[in-house]
Structure formats: C-alpha cells, structure tokens
C-alpha positions as CSV (number, residue, x, y, z in Angstrom):
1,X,0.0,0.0,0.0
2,X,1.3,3.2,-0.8
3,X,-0.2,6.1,1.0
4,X,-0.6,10.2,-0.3
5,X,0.9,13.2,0.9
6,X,-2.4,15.3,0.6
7,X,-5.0,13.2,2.2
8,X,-2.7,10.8,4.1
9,X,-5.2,8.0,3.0
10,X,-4.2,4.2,2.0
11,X,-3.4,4.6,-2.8
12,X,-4.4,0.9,-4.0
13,X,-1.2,-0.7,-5.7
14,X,-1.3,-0.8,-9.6
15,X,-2.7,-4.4,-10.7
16,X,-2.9,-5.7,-14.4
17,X,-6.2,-5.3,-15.9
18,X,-7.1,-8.4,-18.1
19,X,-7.0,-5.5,-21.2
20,X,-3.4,-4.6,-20.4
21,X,-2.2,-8.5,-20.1
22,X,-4.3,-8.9,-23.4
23,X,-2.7,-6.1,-25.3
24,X,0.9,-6.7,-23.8
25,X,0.5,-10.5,-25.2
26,X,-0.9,-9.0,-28.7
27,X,2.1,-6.6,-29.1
28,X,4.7,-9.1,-28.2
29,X,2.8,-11.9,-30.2
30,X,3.3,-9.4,-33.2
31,X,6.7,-7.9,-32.4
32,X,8.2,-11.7,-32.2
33,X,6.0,-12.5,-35.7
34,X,7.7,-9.5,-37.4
35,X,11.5,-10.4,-36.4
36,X,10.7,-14.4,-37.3
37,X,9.1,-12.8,-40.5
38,X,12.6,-10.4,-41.2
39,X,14.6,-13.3,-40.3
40,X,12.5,-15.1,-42.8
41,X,12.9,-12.8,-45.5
42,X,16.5,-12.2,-44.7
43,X,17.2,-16.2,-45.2
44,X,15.0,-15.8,-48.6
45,X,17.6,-13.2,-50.1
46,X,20.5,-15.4,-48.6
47,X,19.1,-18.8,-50.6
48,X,18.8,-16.1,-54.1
49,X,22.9,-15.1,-53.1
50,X,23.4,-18.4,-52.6
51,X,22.2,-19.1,-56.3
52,X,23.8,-16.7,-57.6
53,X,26.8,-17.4,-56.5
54,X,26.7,-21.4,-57.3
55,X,25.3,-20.7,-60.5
56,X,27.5,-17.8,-61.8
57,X,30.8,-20.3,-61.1
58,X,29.3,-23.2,-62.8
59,X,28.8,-21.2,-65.6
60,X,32.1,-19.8,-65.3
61,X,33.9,-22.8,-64.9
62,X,32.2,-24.1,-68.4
63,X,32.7,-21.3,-70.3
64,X,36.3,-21.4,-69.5
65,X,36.5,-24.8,-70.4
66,X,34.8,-24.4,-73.5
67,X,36.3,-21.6,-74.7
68,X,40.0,-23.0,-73.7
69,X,39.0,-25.8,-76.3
70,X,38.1,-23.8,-78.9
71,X,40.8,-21.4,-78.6
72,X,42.9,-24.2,-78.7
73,X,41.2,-25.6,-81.5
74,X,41.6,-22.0,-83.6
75,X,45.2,-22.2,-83.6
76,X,45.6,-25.3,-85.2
77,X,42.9,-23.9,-88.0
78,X,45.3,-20.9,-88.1
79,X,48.5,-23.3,-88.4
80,X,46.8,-24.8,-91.5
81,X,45.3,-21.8,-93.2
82,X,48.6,-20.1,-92.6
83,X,50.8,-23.2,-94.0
84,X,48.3,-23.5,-97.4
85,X,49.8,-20.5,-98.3
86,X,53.1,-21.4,-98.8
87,X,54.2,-21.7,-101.9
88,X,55.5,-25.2,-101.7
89,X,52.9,-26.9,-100.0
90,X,51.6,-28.5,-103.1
91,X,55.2,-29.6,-104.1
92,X,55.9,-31.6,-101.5
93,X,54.6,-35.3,-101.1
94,X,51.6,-36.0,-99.4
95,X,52.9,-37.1,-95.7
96,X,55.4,-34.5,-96.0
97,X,52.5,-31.8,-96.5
98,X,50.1,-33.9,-93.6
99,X,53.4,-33.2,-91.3
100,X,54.0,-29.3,-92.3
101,X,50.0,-28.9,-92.1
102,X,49.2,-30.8,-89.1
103,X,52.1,-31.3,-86.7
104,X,50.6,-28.5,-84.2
105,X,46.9,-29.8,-84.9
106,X,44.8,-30.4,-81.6
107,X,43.7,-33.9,-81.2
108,X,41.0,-35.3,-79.1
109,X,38.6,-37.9,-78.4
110,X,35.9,-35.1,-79.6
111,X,37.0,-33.3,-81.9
112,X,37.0,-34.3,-85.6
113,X,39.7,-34.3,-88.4
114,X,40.9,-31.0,-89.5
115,X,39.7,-30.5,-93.3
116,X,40.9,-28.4,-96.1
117,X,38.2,-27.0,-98.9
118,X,39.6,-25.7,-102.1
119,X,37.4,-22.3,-103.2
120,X,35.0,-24.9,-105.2
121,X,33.9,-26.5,-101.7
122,X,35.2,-29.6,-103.0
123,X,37.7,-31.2,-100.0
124,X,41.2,-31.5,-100.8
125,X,43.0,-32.7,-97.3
126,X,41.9,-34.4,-94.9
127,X,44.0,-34.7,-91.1
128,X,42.9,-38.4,-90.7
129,X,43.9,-39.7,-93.8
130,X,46.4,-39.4,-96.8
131,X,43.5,-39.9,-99.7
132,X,40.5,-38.3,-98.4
133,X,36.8,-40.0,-99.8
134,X,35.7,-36.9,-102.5
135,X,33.3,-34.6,-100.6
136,X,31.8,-31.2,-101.9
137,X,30.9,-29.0,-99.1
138,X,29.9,-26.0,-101.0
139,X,26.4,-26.3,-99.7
140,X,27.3,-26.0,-96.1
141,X,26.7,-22.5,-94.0
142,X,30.5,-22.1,-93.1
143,X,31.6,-22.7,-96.9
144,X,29.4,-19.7,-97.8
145,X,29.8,-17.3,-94.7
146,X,33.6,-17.6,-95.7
147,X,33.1,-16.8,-99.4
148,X,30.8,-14.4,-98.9
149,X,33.0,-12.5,-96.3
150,X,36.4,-11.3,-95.9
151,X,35.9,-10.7,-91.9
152,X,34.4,-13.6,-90.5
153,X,37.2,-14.8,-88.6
154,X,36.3,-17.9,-86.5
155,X,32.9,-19.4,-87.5
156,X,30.9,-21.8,-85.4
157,X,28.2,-23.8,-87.2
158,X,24.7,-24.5,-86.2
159,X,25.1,-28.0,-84.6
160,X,24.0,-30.8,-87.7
161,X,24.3,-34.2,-87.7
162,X,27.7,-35.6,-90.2
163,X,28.6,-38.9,-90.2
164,X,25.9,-40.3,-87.9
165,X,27.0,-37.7,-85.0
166,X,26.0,-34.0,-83.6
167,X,29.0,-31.9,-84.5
168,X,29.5,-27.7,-84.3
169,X,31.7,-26.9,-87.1
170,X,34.8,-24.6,-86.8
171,X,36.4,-22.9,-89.4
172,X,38.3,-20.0,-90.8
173,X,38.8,-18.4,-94.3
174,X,41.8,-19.1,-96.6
175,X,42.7,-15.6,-98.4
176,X,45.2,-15.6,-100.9
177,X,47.8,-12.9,-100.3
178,X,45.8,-10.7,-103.0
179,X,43.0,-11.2,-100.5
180,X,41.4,-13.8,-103.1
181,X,39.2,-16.6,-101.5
182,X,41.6,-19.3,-101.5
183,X,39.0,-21.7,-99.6
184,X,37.7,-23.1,-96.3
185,X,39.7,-24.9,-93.2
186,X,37.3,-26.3,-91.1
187,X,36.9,-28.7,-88.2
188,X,34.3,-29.8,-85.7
189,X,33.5,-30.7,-82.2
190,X,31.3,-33.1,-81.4
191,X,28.4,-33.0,-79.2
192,X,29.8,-35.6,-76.8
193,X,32.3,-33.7,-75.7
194,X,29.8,-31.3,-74.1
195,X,28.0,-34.4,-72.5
196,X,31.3,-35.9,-71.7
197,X,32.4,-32.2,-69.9
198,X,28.8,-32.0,-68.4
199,X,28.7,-35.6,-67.0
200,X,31.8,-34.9,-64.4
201,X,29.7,-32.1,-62.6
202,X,27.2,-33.0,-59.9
203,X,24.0,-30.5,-60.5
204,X,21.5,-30.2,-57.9
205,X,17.8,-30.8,-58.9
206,X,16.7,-27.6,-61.2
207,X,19.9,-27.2,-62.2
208,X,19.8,-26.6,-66.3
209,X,22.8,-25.6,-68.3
210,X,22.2,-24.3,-71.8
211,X,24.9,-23.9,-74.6
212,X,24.2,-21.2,-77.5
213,X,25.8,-19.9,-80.4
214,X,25.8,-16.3,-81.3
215,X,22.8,-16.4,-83.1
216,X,20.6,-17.9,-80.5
217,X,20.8,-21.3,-81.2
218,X,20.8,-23.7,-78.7
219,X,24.0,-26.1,-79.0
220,X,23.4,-28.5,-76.0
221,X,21.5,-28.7,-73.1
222,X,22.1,-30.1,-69.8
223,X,20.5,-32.5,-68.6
224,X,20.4,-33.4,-72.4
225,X,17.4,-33.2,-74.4
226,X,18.0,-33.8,-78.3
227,X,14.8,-32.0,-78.8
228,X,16.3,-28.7,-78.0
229,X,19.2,-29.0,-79.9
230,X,19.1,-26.8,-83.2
231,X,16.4,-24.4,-81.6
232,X,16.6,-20.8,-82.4
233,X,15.6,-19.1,-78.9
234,X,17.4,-15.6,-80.1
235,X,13.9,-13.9,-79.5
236,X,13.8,-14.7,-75.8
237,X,14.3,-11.5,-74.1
238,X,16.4,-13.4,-71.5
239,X,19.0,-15.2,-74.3
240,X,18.6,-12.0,-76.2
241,X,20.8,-9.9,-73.1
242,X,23.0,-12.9,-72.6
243,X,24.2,-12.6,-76.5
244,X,24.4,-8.7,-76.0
245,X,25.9,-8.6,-72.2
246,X,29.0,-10.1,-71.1
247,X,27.3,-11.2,-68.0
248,X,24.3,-11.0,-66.1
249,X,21.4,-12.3,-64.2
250,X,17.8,-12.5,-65.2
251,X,14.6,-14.3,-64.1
252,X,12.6,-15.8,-66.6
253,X,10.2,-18.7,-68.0
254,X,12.5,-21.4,-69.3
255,X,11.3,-21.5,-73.2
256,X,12.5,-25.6,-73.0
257,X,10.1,-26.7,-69.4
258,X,7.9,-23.2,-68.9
259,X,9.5,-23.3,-65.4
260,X,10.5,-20.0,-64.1
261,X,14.0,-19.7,-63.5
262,X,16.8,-18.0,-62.4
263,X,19.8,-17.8,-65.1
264,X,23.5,-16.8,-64.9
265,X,25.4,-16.3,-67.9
266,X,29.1,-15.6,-68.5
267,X,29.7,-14.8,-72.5
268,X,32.5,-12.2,-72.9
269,X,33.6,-12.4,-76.4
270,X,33.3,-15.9,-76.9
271,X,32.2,-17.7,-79.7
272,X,29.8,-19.9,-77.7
273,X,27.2,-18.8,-74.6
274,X,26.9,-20.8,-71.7
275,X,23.7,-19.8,-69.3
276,X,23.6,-21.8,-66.3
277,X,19.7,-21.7,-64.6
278,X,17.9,-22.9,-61.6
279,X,14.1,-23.3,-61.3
280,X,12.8,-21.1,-58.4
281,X,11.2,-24.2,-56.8
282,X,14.6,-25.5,-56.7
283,X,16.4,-22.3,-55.0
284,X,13.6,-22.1,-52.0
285,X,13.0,-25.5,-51.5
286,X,15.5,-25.8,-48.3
287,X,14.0,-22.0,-47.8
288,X,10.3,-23.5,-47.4
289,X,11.4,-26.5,-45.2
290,X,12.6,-24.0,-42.5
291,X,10.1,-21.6,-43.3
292,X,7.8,-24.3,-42.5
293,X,9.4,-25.7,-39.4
294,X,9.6,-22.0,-37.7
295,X,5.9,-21.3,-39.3
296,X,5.0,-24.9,-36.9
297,X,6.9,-23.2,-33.8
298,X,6.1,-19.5,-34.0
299,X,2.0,-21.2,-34.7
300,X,2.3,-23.2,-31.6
301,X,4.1,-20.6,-29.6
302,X,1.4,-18.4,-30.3
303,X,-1.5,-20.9,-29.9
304,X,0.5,-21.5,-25.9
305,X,0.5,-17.8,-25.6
306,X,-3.3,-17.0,-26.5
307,X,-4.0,-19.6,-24.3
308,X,-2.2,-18.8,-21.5
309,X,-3.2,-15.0,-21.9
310,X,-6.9,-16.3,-22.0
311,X,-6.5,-18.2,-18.8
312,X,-4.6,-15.3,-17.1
313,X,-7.4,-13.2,-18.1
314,X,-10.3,-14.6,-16.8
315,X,-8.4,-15.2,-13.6
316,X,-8.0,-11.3,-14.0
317,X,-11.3,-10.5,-14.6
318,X,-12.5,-13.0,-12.3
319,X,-10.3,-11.3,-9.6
320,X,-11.2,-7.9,-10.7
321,X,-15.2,-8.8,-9.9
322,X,-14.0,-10.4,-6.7
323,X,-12.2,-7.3,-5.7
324,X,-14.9,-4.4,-7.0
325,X,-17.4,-6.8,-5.4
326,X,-15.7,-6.1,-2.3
327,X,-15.1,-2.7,-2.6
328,X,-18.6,-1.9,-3.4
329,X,-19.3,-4.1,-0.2
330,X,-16.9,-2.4,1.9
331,X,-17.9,1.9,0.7
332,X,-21.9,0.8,0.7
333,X,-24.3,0.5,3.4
334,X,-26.0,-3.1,3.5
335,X,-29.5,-2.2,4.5
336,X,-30.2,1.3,2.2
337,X,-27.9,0.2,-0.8
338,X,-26.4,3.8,-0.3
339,X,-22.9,4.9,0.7
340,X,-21.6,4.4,4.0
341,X,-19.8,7.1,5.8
342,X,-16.4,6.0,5.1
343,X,-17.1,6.5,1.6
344,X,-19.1,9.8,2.1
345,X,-15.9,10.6,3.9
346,X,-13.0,9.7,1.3
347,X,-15.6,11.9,-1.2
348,X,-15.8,14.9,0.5
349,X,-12.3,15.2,0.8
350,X,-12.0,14.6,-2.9
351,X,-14.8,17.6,-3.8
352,X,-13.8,20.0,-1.4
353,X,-10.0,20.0,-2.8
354,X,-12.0,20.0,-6.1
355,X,-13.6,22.9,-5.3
356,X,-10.6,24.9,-3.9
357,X,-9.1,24.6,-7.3
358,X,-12.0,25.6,-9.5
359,X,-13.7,27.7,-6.8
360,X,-17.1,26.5,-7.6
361,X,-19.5,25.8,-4.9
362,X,-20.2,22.4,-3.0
363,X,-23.5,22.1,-0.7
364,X,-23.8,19.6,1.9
365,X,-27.3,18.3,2.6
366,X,-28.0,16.4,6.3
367,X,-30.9,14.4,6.3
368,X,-32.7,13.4,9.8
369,X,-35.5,10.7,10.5
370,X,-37.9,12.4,12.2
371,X,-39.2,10.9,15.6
372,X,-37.6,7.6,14.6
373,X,-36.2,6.5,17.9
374,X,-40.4,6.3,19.3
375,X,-41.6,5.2,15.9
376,X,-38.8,1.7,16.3
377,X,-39.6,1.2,20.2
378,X,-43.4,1.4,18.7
379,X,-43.5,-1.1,15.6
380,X,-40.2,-2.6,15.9
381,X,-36.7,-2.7,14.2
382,X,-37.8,-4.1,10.9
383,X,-40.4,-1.5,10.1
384,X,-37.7,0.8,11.3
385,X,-35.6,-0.1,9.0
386,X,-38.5,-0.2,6.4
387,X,-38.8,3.4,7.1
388,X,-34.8,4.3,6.4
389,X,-35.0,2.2,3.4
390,X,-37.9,4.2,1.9
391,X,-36.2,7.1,2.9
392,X,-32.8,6.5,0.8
393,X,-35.4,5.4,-2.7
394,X,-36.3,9.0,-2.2
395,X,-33.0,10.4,-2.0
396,X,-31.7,8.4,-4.6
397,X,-34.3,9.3,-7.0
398,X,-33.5,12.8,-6.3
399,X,-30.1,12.9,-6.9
400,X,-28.8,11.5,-9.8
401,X,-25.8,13.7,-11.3
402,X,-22.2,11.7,-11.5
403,X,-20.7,14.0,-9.2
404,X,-23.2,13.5,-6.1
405,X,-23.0,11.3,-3.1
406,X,-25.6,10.2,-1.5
407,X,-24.7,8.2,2.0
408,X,-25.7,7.0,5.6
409,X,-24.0,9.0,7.4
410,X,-25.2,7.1,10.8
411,X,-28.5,5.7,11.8
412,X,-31.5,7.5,10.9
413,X,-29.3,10.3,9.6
414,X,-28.1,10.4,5.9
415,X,-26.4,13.1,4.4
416,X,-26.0,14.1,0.4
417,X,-22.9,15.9,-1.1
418,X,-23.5,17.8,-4.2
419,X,-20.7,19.3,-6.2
420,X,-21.2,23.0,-8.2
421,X,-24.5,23.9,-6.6
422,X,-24.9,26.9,-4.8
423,X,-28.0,27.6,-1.4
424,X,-31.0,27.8,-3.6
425,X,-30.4,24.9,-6.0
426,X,-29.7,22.4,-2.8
427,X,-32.5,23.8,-0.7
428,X,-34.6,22.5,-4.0
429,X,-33.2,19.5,-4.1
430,X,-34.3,19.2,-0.2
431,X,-37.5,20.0,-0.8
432,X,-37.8,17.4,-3.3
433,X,-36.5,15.0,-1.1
434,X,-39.1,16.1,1.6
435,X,-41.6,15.7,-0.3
436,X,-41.0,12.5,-2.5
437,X,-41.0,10.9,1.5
438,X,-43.7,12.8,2.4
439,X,-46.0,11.4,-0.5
440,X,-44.2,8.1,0.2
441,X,-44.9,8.1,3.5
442,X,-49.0,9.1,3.0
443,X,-51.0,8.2,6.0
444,X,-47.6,7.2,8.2
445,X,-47.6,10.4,10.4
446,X,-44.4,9.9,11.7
447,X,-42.7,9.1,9.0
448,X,-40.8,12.5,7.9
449,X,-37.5,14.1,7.6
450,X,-35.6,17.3,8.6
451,X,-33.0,18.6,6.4
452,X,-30.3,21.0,7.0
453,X,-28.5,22.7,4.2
454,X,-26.1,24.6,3.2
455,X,-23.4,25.6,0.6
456,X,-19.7,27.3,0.1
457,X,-17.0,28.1,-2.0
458,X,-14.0,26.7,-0.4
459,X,-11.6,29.0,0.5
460,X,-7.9,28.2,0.7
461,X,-6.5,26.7,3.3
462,X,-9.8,25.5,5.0
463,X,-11.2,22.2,5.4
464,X,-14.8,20.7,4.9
465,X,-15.6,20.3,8.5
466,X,-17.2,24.3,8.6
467,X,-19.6,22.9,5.8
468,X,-20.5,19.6,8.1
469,X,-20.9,21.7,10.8
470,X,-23.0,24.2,9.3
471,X,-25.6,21.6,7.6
472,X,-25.7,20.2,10.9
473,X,-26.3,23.0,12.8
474,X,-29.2,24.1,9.8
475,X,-30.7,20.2,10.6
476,X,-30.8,20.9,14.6
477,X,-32.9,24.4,13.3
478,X,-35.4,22.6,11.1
479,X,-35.6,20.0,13.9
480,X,-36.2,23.1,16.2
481,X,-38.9,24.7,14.1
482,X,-41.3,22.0,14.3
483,X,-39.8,18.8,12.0
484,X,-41.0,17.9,8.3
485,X,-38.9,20.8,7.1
486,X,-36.0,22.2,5.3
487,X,-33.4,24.8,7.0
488,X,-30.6,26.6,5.3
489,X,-27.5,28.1,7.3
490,X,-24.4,30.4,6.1
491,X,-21.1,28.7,6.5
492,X,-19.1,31.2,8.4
493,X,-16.0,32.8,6.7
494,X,-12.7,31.6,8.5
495,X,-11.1,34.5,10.2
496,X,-7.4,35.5,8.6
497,X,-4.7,34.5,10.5
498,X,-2.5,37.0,12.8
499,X,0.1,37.6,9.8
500,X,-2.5,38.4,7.5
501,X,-4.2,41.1,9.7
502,X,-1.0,42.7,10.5
C-alpha cells in the first residue's frame, strides 16, 4: 500500500487489468511474428545469393573450359590456313604436307579431323587420312559465310548431324595474299564432348545448363534433351541480353520446361554462350522447409500464448469482480444500498479539494429521521428499517448527477454531497427529497425528515468540516422549528490569521 501526501489516506497498488495483459501478449505476439518474418525474408535473399553465386561459377567454370578448347582448337585452323599458303605446300609429297599442315593440330577424343576445302567447296586434305573419300561441301553455312565475307574470322556452325553424329563446325577463311578466296579450313566438335564435360559435374535438382551460339541457337543442353538442340531461342528476351551482355542475371520462364527460373550467364567475347539456370522451386525448396518448421513453432508458440493469456485473463477479470465486489461491499451501506460514511468521507475530501481549485460551490445536505427512535420502540426494528430504506429510494431518486453522493452518514441520519451547486439549488433538491418521502410516506404520520443545508465556496486553506458543521447545525434548526422541514444556514467565513491582519 502506498499512501498520499495530501490526504494521508491508503493509494491501491497498480494491478494488471485483463486488457493490459491482453494487449501486452498482442504486441509481443506481433513484435516476435515481425523479427521471425525479417529473419524469414533475410534467409530468402541469402538462398537467391546463394544461387547466384553457385550458379555464376558453374557457368564460369564451363565457359572457361569451352572456350579454352576452342581457342585451342583455332590455332591449329590458323597453323593450317597459314601453311596452305606457302608456296611449296603442293610440291611436296603427301605425308610431308600432312606433317607441315598438321604437326601442331589439336587432337581429341571429340574433336574431328581438320579439313581443307579448295574455293569450289570440294575437300582437298583431310587430317585423318592421306586420300580423303571426294566430298563437296559448297552447300554448307560455313563454306558460304567464308566466301561471302572477308571478316568472319572464326565461325561456329549451327550444330547438324555428319557422319551419324551431332558436330558444331569450326572454321576460318583461306585468303590468298591478294586477299582472293583461297577456300575453307574447317573442323568440328562433337556433341559428346559437351555431354562428356557436363557428366563430371554433380548438379543439384533444377539445375539446367544451356549452350548457345551467337545467333541464339541452342547447342546442347544439360541435362540433355535432343529435342532442343538446333532451336533458335534468339527472340527470348532473357537469351537475347546474354548474347548482347558479357554477364548477367535475369529471371525468366524457361522456353524448353515453362518453369520460371533464375539464369546466370558468362559470355565475354566468346564464340559460344553458356547460361547456367535454376528453377525457383529448386532455390527455395531448403527456404520453405525451414520456413515451415519455424511457421509450426512460432504457430504453436502463439497458440500456448493465447492460451495462456486467455486463462490469465479470466483469472483477471475474475479477480477484478471479486475485488470491485468487495469494494462496493466495503464503501456501501447493507440495509439502504447507499454509501456508507467512510465512503461519504473519502468523497468529500475529494470535492472539497476540487472545489478549492476551481472555486465553484459544494453544498452539503443532512438528512434526519424524524421521531424515529419512538416510531422503532413502537412497531419494531424491521419496520424501522423499512422506514430508512424508503427514505434513501427517495433520496436516490433525487439525486442523480455523477458527481453526487448520496450516503448513511449514521442511523436514521443520511447526508448528500452535491458538487457546483450553490444555497438555492440544494434547498430544492431538499424539498424534493421532503416531499417524494412525504408522498411516500401518505398516512404514516411519523414518518418524515428534517433537512439541513447549506453551501460554500471553499476557500484556501480550509477544510470541509465548517460545511459539516454548518448543515448540521441548519438540521438541529429545522428539527427546532417544528420537523417535516428544510433549514438553510451560512457557512461562516474563517477568520485571517494573525500575519495576515498585520
């Protein structure tokens, strides 16, 4: 118990109200929910990083494979475009020419013979053999890309299949030193050796890798569908940025499975393109599986905590009944249902502090039984107290503002406090009373009341005992004057102290 400095009375301590706990387990309910949902959102963007990452480095890793072969491949198709142009390279016998031709020439499980096209497209050397079968390929793309153009540099072909296997052609042009077409070196990669390169790498689930050429058309796929192979995609806004940007990142449907995907692509100014992608579904799958667990134990956490707060709150408001139960018991008289006087007490001390600060008025009404002691020796306690319960219905049908306080002050005397009311609207308010118990009363002779009154504006530094004493000294007058009555008194003035008056 804590106690006040003004009125030295007993302050309640603070207790939760059942709305407080409710609204305290709301807020942290929510304020938990919102971190698990940033933590949430932060793992999220850590899975797409992740991705990124993984992906960007596989497609790194191929491309730098791919393009080490090819490069690698070039040279030797420079060796022997360079070497045709000597001027004894058709003097000299055939091995001697294979050896000059094709001593630096890159051989590999993969990659097919190195071929020599005169400007006719008819073949006249071949790397893997001294008498080459007669083959014309002046039908084939390179064959005419070359003739057509001085600046092609290295070509890659569409992938076709020759000889019973997928092959990418390579070749470069053969200019005379006049800058004549002098015909066609060419060469090819097979298809295998992209399976071959994609079979050592262990890819997740989702996991595509997609091989292009510069014009948009799909090489190989990963895993390997011969379906794709041979499609132009170069009008896919996603495969058209990887053939214009060295790198990048996109999200897009996959044109091959309608899946969206993330892709990675590293290109640079390679002949080939090499996007690496991942289906979303693949990216967040780990994602959801926590999401889900900490979804299960932020769901139950918060099930246990409604619960719990439920429970605590009806105890609360269970309490809280108990307690204003108890209260009410404790400031309200039993027999008239009005207040008692340690409640008319605590109020008075309330209004009259009230009234020193706004310096409005505050009467004081004090209510007498009249004759009551005879009329109980005559007909007994319990009409007696028949008589003071009829008596507070008619005061508490006369005053029914907020502010007022009706009470008991003490056995047949009751006494009614009404805030802001100066003499002449509380001497109405006892007549009314006077009269609802008089017409109450009827035939009942005895039954009446007295009623002193009267009414001040608190000065400073006073207390309210000149306004008890005055309403009681205006009750002994109406007692004096004959009963059944109303009697007003003034509240004397308190005298200024010694100090003042000097």
């Amino acid at each position: 118990m804590r106690w006040t400095r003004r009125t030295g009375r007993a302050k309640p301590p603070w207790r939760l109200s059942a709305r407080t706990l409710v609204t305290c387990s709301l807020s942290t309910i929510i304020g938990f929910s919102a971190i698990c949902a940033s933590v949430m959102i932060d793992l999220r963007r850590g899975e797409e990083v992740r991705a990124r990452q993984s992906l960007d480095n596989l497609a790194a890793g191929i491309g730098a494979d791919i393009s080490r072969n090819i490069e690698l491949y070039d040279l030797s198709l420079r060796a022997v475009a360079a070497n045709m142009l000597l001027p004894e390279i058709n003097e000299v016998s055939k091995p001697i020419r294979h050896l000059i031709l094709f001593d630096r020439a890159s051989t590999a499980r993969n990659f097919g013979a190195i071929q020599v096209f005169d400007p006719n497209g008819r073949l006249t050397i071949d790397s893997a053999t001294l008498d080459p079968v007669p083959e014309n390929r002046s039908d084939s793309d390179f064959f005419q890309v070359h003739r057509d153009r001085t600046d092609a540099g290295l070509h890659v072909s569409r992938p076709a299949q020759h000889h019973g296997q997928y092959s990418i052609a390579l070749s470069r042009r053969i200019s005379a030193p006049d800058g004549r077409f002098a015909g066609v070196v060419a060469g090819s990669i097979r298809l295998s050796y992209f399976r071959d390169l994609f079979s050592r790498l262990s890819l997740p689930a989702g996991v595509g890798i997609t091989v292009f050429g510069r014009d948009g058309t799909i090489i190989v796929t990963a895993p390997f569908d011969p379906a794709a192979i041979g499609r132009n995609l170069a009008r896919a806004p996603a495969v058209t940025r990887a053939l214009t940007e060295p790198s990048g990142w996109s999200t897009s449907v996959g044109a091959l499975d309608d899946q969206s995907r993330l892709l990675i692509w590293r290109s640079g100014n390679d002949p080939l393109v090499v996007v690496a992608s991942r289906t979303w579904d693949s990216v967040y799958a780990v994602w959801r599986h926590e999401a889900a667990q900490i979804g299960a134990m932020m769901l139950a956490l918060i099930v246990f905590v409604l619960a719990a707060t439920q429970v605590a709150a009806r105890e609360i408001q269970l309490r809280t009944k108990v307690e204003s139960r108890l209260q009410q018991l404790a400031t309200t008289d039993s027999l008239t249902g009005l207040k008692n006087r340690r409640k008319f007490d605590e109020t008075i001390e309330i209004e009259w502090r009230r009234a020193q600060r706004v310096q409005a008025p505050l009467a004081l009404l004090m209510i007498d039984a009249d004759h009551f002691k005879s009329y109980n020796d005559t007909h007994g306690h319990q009409a007696g107290d028949q008589v003071l319960v009829g008596i507070a219905v008619c005061i508490s049908d006369s005053v029914r503002r907020a502010g007022d306080c009706a009470a008991r002050y003490g056995g047949e005397e009751f006494a009614v406090l009404l805030p802001g009311t100066a003499e002449a609207d509380a001497l109405h308010v006892a007549e009314t009373i006077r009269n609802k118990v008089a017409i109450w009363a009827g035939d009942a002779a005895n039954t009446s009341i007295s009623v002193g009154v009267a009414s001040v504006t608190p000065a400073r530094e006073t207390d309210w005992t000149g306004l008890l004493k005055a309403a009681d000294r205006a009750l002994y007058m109406a007692k004096a004057a004959g009963r059944n009555r109303c009697a007003t008194v003034a509240v004397p003035k308190p005298r200024p102290s010694a100090s003042l008056a000097a």
